[in-house]
N, C-alpha and C positions, 0 to 999 in steps of 0.2 A: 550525573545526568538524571534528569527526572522526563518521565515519558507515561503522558497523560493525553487528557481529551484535549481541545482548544478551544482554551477560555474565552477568546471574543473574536471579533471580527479581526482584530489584528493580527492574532495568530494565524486565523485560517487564511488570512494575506499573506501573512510571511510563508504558511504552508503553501500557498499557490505559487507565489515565486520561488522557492526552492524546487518544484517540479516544475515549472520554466524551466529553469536554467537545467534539470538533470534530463529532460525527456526533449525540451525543443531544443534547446543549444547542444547538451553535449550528444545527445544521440540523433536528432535531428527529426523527430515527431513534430507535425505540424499542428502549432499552438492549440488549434480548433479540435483536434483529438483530443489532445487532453481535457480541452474545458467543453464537455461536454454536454452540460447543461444539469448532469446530476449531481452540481456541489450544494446545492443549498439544499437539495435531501438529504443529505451525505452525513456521517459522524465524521467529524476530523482529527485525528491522532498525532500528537506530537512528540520530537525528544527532542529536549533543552537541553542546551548544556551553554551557563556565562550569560543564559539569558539571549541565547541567541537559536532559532531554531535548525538543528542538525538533520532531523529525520521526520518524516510523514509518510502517512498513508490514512487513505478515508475508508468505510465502510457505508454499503447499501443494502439494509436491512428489510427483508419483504420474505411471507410466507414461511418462514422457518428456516431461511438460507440468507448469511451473512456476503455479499460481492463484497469481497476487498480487493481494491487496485490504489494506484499510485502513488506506490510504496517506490520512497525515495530517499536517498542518505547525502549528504555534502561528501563530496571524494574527497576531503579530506578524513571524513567522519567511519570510511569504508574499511572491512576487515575488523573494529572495534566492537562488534557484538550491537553496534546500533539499529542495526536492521533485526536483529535478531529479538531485541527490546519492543521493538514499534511492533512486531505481528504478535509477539505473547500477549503485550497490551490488548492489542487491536481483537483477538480472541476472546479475553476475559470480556471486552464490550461489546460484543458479537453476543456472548454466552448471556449476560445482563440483560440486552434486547429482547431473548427469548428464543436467538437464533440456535439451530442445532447442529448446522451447518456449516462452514463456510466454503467457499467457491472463488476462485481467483482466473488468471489468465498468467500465467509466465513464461515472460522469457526465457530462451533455451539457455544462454548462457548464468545465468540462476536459478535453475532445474534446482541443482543439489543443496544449495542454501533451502527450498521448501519440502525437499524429500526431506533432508535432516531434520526437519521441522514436524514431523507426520503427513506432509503431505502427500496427495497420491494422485496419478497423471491417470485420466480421465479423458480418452480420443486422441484424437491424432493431433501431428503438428502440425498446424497454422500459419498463417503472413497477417499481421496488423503492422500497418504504417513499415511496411517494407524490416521487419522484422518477426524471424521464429518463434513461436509461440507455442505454449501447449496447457489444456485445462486441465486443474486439478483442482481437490477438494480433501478436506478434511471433516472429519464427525467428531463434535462437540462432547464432550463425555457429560 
């Protein structure tokens, strides 16, 4: 598996349709959440695996704090450390940017995949698009 930036517009196509299908079809987020309008500011992260893209998440880079969201795996891809591959990644070019930060939004039932990660819950929990939520952030060493 190799999990890098996204080399052209195709990839960040293919990263958009894989968060289709994980955030509007299988959890039922309506499309227009997702495509917010911040992709073409955005760093786009991928993991490849056969050449075919398995996981994503972007980053939004401003002020010395990394937003990363729409960190997404193929469920077939789930439990294999692929998620876990896309935010180290996504880190190190967080860290490259300049960021010292990062800042996310998670969902409650993936809490503990970001605790394990260093992350640390930042307020209370939330409702976006009819699901729990909670901020956290980590410091860039």
């Amino acid at each position: 598996m190799d999990v890098r930036l996204a080399r052209d517009e195709d990839e960040v196509a293919a990263a958009l349709e894989l968060r289709r299908r994980v955030f509007a079809v299988e959890q039922g987020i309506r499309p227009e959440a997702d495509r917010d309008g911040r992709d073409g500011d955005a760093i786009h992260l991928v993991a490849v695996e056969q050449s075919v893209i398995v996981g994503t998440c972007r980053l939004v880079v401003a002020g010395g704090v990394a937003l990363l969201g729409r960190l997404a795996v193929e469920p077939s891809g789930r439990r294999r450390g692929i998620g876990r591959a896309v935010l180290e990644a996504a880190e190190v070019s967080a860290r490259s940017e300049g960021a010292r930060r990062v800042a996310l939004h998670a969902q409650m039932p993936v809490l503990a995949f970001y605790e394990e990660s260093g992350y640390s819950r930042n307020g209370e929990i939330f409702e976006e698009e009819g699901i729990d939520h909670v901020s956290m952030e980590k410091w860039l060493a």
